[in-house]
ZALOPA-706012 format. One line per 4 residues: number of its first residue (from 1); their letters; for each residue y, x negated, z negated of N, C-alpha, C, O. Coordinates in steps of 0.2 Angstrom, whole numbers. Each point is the difference from the previous one (the first is absolute). Example, Ala and Ser with C-alpha at 12.3 -4.5 7.8 and 13.67 -1.06 7.14 Angstrom:
# residues 2
1> AS> -28/-66/-39/6/4/0/6/-4/0/-1/-5/-3 ~ 6/7/7/6/-4/-1/5/4/-3/6/-3/-1
# end
This chain:
# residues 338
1> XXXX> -6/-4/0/6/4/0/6/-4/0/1/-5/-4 ~ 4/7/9/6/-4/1/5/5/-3/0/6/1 ~ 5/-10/-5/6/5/-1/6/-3/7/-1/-5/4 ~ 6/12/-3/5/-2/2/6/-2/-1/5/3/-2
5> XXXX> -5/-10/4/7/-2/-5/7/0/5/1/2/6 ~ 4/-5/-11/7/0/4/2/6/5/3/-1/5 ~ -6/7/-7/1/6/3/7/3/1/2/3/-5 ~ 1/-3/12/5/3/3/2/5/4/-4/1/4
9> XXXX> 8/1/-3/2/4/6/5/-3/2/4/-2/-4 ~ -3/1/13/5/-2/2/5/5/-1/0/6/-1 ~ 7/-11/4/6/7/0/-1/2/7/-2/-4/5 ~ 4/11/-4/0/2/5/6/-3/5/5/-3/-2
13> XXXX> -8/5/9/4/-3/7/6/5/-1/-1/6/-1 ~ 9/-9/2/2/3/4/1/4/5/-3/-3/5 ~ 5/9/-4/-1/5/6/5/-1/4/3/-5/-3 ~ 0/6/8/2/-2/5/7/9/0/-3/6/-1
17> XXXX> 8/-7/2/3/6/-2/2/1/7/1/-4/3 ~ 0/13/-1/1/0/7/1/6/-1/-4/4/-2 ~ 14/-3/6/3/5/-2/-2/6/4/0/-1/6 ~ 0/6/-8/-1/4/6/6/7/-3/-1/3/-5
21> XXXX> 6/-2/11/5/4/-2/-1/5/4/-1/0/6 ~ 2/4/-10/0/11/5/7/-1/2/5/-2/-3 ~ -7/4/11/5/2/6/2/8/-3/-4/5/-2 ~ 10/-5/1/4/5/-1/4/3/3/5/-3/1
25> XXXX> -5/7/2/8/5/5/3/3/-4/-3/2/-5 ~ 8/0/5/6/2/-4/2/9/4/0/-1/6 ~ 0/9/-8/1/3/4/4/5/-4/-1/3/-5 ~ 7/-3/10/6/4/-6/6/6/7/1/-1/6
29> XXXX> 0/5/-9/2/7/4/7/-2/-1/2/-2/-6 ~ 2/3/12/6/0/-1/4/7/-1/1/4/4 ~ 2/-4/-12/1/6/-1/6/2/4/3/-5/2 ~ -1/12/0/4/2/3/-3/0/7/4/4/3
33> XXXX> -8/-5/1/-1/-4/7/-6/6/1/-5/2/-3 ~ 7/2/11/-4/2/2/-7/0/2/-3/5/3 ~ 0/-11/-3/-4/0/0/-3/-8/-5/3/-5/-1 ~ -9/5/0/-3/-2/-5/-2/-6/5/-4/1/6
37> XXXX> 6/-7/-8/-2/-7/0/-3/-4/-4/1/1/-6 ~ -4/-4/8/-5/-6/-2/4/-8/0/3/-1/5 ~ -3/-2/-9/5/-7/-1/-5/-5/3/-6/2/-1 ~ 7/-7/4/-4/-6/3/-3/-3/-8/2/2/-6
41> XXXX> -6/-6/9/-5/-3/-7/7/-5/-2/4/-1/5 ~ -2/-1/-12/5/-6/-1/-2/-7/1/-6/-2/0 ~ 11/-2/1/-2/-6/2/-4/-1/-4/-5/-2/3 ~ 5/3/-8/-6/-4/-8/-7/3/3/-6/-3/1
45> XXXX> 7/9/-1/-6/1/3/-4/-3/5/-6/-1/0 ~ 9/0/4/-3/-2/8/-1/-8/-2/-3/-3/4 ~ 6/-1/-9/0/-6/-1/-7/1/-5/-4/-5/0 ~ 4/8/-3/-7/2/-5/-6/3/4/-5/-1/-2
49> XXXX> 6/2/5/-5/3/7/-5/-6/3/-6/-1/0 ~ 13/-4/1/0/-4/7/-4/-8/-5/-3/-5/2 ~ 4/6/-9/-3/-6/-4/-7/1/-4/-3/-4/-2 ~ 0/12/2/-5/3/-3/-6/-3/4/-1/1/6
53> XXXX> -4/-7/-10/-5/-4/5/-5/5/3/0/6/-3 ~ -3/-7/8/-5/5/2/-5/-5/1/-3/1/5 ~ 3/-7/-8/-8/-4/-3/3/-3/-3/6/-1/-1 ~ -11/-3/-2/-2/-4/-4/-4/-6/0/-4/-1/5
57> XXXX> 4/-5/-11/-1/-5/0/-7/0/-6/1/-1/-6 ~ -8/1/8/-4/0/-7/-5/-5/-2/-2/-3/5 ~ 0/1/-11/-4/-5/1/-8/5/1/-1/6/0 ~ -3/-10/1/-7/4/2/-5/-7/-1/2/-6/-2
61> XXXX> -7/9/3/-6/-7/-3/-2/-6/6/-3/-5/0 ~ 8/9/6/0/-7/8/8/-1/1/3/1/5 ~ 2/-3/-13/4/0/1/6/7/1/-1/6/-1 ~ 7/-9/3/6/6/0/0/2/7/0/-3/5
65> XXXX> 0/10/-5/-2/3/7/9/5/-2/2/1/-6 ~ 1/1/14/2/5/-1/-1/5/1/-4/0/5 ~ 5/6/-7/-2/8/0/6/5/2/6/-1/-1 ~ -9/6/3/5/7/-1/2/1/-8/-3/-1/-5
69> XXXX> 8/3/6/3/4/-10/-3/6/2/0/2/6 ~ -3/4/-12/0/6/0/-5/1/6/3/4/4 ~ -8/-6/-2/-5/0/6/-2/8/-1/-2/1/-6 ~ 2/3/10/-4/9/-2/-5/0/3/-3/6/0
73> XXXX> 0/-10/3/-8/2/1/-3/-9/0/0/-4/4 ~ -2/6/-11/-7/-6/0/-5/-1/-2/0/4/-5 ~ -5/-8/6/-6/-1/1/-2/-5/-8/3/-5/-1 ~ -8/7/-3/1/-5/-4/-11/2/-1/-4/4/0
77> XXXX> 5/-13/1/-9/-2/0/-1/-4/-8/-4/-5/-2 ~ 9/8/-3/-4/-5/-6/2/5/-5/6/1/0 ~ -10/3/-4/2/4/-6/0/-3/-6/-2/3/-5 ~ 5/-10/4/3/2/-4/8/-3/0/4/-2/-5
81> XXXX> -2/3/12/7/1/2/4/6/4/6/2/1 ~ -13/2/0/1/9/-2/2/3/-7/3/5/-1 ~ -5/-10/-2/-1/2/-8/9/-4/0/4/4/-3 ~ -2/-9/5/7/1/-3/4/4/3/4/2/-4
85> XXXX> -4/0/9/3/1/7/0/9/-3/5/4/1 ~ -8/-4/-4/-3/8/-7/6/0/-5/4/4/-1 ~ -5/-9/-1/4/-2/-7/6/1/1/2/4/-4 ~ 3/-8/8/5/-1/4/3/5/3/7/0/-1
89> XXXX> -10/5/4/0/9/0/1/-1/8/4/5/1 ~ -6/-8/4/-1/-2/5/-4/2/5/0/-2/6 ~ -7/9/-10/-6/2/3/4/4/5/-4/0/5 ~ 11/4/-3/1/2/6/-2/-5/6/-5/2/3
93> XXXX> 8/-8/-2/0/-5/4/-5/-2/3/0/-3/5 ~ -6/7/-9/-8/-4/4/-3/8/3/-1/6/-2 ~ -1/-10/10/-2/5/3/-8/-1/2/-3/5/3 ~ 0/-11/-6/-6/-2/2/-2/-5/-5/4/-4/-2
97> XXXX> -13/5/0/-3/-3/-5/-7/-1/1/-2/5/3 ~ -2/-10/-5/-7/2/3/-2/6/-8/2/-1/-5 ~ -6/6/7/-1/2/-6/-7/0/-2/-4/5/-2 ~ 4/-13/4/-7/-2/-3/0/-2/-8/5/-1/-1
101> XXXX> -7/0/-4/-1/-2/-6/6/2/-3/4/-4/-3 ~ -1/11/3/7/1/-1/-2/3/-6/-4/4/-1 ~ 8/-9/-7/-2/1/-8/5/9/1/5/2/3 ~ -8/1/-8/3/8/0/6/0/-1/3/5/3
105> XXXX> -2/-9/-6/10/0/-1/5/0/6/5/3/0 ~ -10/-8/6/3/1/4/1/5/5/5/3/3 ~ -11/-2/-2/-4/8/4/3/5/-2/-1/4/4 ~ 3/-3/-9/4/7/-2/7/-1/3/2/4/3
109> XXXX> 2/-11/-2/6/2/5/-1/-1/8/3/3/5 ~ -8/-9/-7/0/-1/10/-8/4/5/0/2/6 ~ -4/-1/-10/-5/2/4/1/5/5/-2/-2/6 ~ 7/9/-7/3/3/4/4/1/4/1/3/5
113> XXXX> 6/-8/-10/7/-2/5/-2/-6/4/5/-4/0 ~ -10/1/2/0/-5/4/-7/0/5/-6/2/-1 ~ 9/-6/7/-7/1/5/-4/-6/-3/2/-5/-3 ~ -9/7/5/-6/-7/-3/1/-7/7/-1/0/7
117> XXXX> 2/-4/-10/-2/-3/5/-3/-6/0/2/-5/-1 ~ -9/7/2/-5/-4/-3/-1/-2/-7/2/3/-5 ~ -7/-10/3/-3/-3/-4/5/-5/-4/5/-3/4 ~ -5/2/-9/2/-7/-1/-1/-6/3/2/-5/-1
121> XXXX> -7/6/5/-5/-8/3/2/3/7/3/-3/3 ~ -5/10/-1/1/-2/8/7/7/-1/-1/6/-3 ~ 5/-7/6/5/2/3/-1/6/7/-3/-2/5 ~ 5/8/-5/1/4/5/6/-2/4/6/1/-2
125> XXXX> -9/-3/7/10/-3/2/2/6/5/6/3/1 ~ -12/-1/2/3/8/6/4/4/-7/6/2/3 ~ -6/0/-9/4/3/-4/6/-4/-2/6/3/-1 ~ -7/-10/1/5/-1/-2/5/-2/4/5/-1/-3
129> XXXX> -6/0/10/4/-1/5/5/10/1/5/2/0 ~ -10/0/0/1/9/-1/7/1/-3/5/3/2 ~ -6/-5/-9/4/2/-5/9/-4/1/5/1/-4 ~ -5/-8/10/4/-3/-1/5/-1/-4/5/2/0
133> XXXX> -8/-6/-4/2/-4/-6/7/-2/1/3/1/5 ~ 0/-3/-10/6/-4/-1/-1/-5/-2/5/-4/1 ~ -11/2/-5/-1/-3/-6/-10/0/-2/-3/5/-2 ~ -1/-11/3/-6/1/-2/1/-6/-7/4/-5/1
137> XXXX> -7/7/-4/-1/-5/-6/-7/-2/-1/-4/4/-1 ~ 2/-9/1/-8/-4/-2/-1/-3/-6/5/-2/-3 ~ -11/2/0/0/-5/-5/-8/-1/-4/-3/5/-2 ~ 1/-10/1/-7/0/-2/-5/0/3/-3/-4/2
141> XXXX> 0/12/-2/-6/1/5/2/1/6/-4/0/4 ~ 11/1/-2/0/1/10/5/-6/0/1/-1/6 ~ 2/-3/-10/5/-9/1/-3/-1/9/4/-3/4 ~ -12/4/-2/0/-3/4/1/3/5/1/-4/5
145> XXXX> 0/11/-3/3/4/6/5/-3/0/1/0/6 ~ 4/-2/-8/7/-3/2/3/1/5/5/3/2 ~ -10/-7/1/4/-1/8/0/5/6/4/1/4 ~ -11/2/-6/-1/7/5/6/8/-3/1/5/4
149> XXXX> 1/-6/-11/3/3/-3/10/-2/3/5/3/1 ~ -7/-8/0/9/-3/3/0/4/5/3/4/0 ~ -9/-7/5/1/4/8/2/9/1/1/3/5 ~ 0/-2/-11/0/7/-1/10/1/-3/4/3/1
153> XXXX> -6/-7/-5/8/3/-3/0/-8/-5/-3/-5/-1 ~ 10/7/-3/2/-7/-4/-5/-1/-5/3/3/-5 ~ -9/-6/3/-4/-2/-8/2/-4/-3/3/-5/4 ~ -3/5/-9/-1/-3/-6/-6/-1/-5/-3/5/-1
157> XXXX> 1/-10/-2/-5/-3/-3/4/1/-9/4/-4/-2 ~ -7/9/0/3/1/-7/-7/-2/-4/1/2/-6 ~ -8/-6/6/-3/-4/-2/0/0/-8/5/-3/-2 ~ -10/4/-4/2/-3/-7/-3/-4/-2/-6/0/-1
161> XXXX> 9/-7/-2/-6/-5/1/-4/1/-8/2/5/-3 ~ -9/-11/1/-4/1/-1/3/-6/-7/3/-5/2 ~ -5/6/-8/1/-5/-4/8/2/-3/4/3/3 ~ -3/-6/-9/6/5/-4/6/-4/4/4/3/2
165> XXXX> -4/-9/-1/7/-2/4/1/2/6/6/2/1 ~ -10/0/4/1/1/4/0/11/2/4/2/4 ~ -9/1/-8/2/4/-4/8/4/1/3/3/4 ~ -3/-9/-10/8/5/-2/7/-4/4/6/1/-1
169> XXXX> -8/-3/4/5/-2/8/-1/5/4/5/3/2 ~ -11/-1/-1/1/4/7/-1/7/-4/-2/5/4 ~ 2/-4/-11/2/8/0/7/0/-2/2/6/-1 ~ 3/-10/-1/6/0/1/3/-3/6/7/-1/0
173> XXXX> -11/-1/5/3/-1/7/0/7/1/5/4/1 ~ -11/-1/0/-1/7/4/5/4/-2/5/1/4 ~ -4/2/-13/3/5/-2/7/-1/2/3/5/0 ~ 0/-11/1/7/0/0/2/0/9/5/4/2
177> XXXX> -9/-7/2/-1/2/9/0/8/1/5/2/3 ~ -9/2/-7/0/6/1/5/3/-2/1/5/3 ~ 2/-6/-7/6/0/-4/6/1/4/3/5/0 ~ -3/-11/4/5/-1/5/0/3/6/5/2/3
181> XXXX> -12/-1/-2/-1/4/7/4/9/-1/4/3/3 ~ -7/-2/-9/-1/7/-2/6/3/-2/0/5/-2 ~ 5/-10/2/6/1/-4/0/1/-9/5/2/-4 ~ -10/-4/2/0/0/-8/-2/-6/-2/-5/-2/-2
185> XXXX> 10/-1/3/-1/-6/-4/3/-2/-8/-2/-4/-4 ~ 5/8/3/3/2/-10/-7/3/-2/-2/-3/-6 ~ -2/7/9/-5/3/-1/-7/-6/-1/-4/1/-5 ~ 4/-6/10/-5/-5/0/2/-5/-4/-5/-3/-3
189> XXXX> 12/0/1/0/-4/-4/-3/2/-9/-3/-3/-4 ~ 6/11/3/-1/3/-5/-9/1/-2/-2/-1/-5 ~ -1/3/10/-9/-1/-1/-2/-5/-1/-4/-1/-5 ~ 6/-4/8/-2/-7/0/2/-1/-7/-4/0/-4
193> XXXX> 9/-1/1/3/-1/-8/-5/3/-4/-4/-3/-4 ~ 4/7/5/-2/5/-4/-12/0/-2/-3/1/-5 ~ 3/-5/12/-8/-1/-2/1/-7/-3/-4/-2/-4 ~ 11/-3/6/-2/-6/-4/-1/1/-5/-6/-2/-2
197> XXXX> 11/5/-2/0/2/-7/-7/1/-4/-2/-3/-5 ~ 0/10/10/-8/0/-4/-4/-5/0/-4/-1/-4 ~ 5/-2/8/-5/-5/2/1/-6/-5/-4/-3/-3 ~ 11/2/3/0/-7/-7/-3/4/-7/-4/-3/-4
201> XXXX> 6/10/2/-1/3/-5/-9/-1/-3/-3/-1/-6 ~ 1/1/13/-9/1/-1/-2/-8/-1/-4/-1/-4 ~ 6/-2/8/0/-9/-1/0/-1/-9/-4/-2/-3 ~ 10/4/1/1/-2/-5/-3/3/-6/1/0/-6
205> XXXX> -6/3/9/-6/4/-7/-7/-3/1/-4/-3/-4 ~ 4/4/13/-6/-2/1/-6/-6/-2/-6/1/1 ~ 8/-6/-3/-4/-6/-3/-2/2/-6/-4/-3/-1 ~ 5/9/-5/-4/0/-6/-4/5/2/-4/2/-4
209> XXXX> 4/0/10/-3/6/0/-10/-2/1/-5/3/-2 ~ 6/-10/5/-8/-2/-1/-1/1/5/4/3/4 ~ -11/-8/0/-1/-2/7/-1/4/3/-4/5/-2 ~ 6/-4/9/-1/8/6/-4/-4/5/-2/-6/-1
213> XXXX> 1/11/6/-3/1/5/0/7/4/0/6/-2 ~ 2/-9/9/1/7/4/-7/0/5/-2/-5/4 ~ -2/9/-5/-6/2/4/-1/5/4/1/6/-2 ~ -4/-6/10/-2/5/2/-6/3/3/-4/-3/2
217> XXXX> 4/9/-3/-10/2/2/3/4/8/5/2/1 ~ -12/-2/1/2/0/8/-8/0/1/-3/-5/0 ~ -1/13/3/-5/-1/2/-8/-1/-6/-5/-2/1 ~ 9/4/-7/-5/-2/-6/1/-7/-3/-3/0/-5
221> XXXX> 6/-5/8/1/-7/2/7/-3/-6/5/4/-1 ~ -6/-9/-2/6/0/-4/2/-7/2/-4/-5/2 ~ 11/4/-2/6/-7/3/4/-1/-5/2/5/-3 ~ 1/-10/2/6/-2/-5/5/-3/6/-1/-2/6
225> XXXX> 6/2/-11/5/-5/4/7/-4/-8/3/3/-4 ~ -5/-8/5/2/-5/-5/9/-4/3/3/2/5 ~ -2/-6/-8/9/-2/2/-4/-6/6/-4/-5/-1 ~ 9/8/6/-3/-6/5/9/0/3/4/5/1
229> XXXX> -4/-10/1/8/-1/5/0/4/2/6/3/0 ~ -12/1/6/-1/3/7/-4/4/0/-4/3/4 ~ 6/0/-12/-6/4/-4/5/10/2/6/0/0 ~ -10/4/2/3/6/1/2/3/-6/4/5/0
233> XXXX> -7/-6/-6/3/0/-7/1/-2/-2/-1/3/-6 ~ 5/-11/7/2/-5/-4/5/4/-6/-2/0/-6 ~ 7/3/9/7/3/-2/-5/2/-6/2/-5/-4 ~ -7/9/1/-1/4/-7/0/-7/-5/0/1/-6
237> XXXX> 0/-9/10/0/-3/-7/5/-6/0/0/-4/-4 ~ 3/4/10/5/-8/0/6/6/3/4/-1/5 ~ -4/6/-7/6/6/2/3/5/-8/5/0/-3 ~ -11/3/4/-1/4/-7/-3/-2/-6/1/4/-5
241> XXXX> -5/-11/6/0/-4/-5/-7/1/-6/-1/-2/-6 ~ -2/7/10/-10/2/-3/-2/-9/1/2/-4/4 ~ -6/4/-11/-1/-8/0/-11/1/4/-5/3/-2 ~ 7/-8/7/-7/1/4/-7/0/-5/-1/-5/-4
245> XXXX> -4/9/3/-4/-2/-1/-5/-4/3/-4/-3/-3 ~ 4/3/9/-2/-4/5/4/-3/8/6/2/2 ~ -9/-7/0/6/-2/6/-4/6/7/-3/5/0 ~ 5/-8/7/0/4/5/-4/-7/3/2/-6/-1
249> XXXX> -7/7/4/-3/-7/2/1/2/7/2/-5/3 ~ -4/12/0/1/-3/9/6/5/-1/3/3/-4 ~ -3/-3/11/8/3/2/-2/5/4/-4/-2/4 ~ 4/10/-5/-4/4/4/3/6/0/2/2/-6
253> XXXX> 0/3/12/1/4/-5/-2/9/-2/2/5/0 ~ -7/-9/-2/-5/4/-4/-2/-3/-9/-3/3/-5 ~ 5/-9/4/0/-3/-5/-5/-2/-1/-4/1/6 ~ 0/-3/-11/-6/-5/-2/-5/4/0/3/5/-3
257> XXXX> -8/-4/5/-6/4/-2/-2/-5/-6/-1/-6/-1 ~ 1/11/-4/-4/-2/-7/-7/5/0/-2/5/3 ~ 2/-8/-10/-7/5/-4/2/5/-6/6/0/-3 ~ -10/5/2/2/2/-7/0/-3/-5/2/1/-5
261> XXXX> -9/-7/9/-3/-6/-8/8/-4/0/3/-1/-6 ~ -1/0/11/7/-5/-1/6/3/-5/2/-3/-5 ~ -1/9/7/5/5/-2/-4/1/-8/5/-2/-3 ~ -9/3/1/0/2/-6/0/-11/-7/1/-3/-5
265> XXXX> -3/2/11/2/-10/-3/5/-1/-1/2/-2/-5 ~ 2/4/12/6/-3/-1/5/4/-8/3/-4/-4 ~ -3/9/4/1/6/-4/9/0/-3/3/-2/-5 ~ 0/6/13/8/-1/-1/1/6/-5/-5/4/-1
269> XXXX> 11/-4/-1/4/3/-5/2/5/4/0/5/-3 ~ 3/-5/9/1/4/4/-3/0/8/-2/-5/3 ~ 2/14/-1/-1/-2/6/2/5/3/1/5/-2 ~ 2/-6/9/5/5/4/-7/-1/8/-2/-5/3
273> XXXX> 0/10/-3/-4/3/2/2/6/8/3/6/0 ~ -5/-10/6/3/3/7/-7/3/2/-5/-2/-2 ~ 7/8/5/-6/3/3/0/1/7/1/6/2 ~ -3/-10/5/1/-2/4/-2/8/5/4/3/4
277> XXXX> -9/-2/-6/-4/7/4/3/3/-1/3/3/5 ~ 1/2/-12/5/4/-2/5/0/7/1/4/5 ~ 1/-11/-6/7/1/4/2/-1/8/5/1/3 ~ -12/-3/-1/-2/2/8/-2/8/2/1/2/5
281> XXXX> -5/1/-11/-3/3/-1/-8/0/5/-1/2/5 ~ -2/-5/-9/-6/-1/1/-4/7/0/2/3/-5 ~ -8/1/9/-2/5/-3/-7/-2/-3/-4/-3/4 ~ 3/5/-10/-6/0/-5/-2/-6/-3/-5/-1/-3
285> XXXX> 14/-3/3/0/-6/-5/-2/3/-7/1/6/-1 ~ -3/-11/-3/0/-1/-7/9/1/-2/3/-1/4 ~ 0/3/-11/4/-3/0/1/-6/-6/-5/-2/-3 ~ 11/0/3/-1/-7/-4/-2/3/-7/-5/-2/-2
289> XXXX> 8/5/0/-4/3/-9/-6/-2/2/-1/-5/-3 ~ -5/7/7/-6/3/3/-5/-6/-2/-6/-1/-3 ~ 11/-4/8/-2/-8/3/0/-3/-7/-4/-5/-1 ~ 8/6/-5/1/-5/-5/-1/3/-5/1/-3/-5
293> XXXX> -4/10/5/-5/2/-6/-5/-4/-1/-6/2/2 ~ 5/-7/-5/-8/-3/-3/0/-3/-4/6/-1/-3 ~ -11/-1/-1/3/-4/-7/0/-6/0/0/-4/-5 ~ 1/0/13/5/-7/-2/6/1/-1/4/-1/-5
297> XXXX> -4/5/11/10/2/-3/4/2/-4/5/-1/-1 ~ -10/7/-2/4/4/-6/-2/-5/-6/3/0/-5 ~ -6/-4/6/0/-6/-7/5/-5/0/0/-4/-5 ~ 5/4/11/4/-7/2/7/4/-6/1/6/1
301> XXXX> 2/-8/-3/6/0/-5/4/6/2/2/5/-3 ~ 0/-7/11/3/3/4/-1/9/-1/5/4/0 ~ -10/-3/1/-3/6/0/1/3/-6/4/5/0 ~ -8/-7/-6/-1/-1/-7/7/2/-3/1/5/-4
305> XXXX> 6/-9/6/5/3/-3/7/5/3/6/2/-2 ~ -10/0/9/2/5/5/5/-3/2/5/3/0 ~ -4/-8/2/4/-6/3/-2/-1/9/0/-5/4 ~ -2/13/-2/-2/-2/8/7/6/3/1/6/-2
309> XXXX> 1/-9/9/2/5/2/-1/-1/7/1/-5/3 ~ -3/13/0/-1/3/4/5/0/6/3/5/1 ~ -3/-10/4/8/0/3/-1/5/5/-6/2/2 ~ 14/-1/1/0/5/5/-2/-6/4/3/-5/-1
313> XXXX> -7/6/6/-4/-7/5/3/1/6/0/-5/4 ~ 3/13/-1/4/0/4/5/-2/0/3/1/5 ~ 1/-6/-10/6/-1/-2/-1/-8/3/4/-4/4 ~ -9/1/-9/-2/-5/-1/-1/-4/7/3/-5/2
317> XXXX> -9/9/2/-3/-2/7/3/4/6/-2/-2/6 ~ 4/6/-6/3/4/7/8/0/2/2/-2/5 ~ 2/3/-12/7/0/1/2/-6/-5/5/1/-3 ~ -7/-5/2/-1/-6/-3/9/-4/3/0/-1/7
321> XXXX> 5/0/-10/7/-2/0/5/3/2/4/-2/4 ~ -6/8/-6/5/7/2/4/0/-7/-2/-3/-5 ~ 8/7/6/4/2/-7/-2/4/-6/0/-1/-6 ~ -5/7/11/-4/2/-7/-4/-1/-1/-1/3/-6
325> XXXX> -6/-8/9/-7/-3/-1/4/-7/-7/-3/0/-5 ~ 7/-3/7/1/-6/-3/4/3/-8/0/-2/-6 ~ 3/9/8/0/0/-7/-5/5/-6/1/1/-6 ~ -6/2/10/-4/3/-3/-5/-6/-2/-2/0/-6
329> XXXX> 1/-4/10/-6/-7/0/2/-4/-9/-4/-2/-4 ~ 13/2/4/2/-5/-5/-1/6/-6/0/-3/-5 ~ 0/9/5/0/4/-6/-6/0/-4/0/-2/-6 ~ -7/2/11/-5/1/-1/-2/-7/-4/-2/0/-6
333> XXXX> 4/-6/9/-2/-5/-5/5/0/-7/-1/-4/-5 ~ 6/9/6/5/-2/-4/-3/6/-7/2/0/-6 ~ -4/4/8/-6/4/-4/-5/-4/-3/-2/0/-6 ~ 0/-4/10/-9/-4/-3/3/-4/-7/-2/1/-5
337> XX> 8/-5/7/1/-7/-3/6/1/-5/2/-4/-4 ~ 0/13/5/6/0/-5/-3/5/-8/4/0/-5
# end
């Protein structure tokens, strides 16, 4: 067992500010006059009109691209930038989604307001040329459509890396781009603030609380994932500050296939527990309680002092560095360890 030491959180990136001013007309009746006139736009106006950008400058994970401001029909291939693009109150704007692996939260707003356009992995391009886009966004599971996605309209690679520094760059790279694209950027910088906060909050309890482990079952089959640089769950221990009961030996992202012999040896304090088939929805999976009903497990400490929780997996593995995946992801541990 490794503790984690000199545990921090970086300061967040400044955001990039970008004015955008409403075009105004001035319209005034000339009393006495028989007939009702209309006044030209005022200079200020027409000079506010004439400087309001209609694109912008964003960072993205292939670099700074520029974009449309306020784009009204787009394309977005990663839920958990559906999931800001939600938050941000920007769900008008999107006219196309694959409504493959869509976590329920999102499906109640876009399943219906938006055309399906394919898979996360394979893309319908006859839909998505249909809908002509202003705007596709990629990231993760479609990063490699890119270029076929260009040919189509302007993309962007909104990508979240993997390991807590890289992590929390590119979910405070995304939120504050979207920000800017969406015209809510007081909005982006203020979320963004607001998850640091929890986030140091939970760091700074987390070490008494005794060794963790995030595990998941998939197919009856049980995986860990331990603090690894390039680890998909580094963030719960060199982020939030759970001290590893074990390390991450390969780099996978399904995590370590263990035993239950391991799991009850190793015998963590805590355990945050993902249920993979849950949140694909597998039919006639086991569920995780199901999988880890046995008496190696319920003998491990973790169990013993009701120190396990049950995560939303959809949050965790589908819409995984969205506004509200990342802030329900930090409560839930902030549950375990507070």
């Amino acid at each position: 067992m490794s503790a984690v030491k000199n545990l921090r959180v970086p300061a967040l990136l400044a955001a990039t500010a970008v004015a955008l001013t409403a075009c105004a007309t001035d319209s005034t009746d000339e009393a006495g006059a028989s007939d009702a006139t209309t006044a030209e736009p005022t200079t200020t106006a027409v000079a506010e009109a004439a400087e309001a950008p209609t694109e912008v400058t964003v960072q993205t994970a292939q670099g700074e691209v520029t974009v449309p401001v306020n784009p009204e029909n787009v394309v977005v291939f990663e839920h958990g930038i559906l999931d800001t693009i939600q938050a941000l109150g920007a769900s008008d704007n999107v006219a196309g989604i694959p409504h493959h692996a869509l976590p329920e939260y999102l499906a109640t707003d876009f399943e219906t307001s938006t055309e399906n356009t394919g898979t996360l992995f394979e893309p319908d391009y006859e839909a998505i040329n249909a809908l002509e886009p202003d705007l596709i966004i990629v990231g993760g599971r479609s990063a490699a459509t890119i270029e076929d996605m260009s040919a189509i309209a302007p993309t962007i690679d909104l990508s979240f890396g993997w390991g807590s520094a890289p992590f929390q760059e590119s979910f405070v790279r995304n939120t504050t781009s979207l920000g800017q694209i969406f015209d809510a950027e007081d909005e982006a910088q203020a979320a963004i603030a607001d998850v640091t906060a929890k986030v140091e909050a939970t760091a700074a309890v987390a070490a008494e609380a005794g060794p963790g482990l995030v595990v998941m079952t998939s197919g009856g089959e049980l995986s860990a994932y331990g603090p690894s640089e390039e680890g998909r769950y580094d963030f719960v221990y060199n982020l939030l500050g759970v001290v590893p009961a074990a390390e991450q030996v390969a780099i996978d992202t399904h995590g370590d296939a263990i035993s239950f012999e391991y799991l009850a040896e190793l015998d963590p304090s805590l355990l945050i527990v993902l249920d993979r088939d849950a949140a694909i929805g597998t039919e006639g999976a086991e569920s995780a309680q199901a999988v880890l009903d046995n008496d190696l497990v319920n003998g491990t400490t973790a169990v013993s002092n009701g120190d396990v929780v049950y995560a939303d997996t959809a949050k965790w593995y589908l819409s995984f560095g969205g506004l509200t995946s990342v802030n329900s992801i930090v409560d839930e541990v902030s549950s375990l360890v507070g």
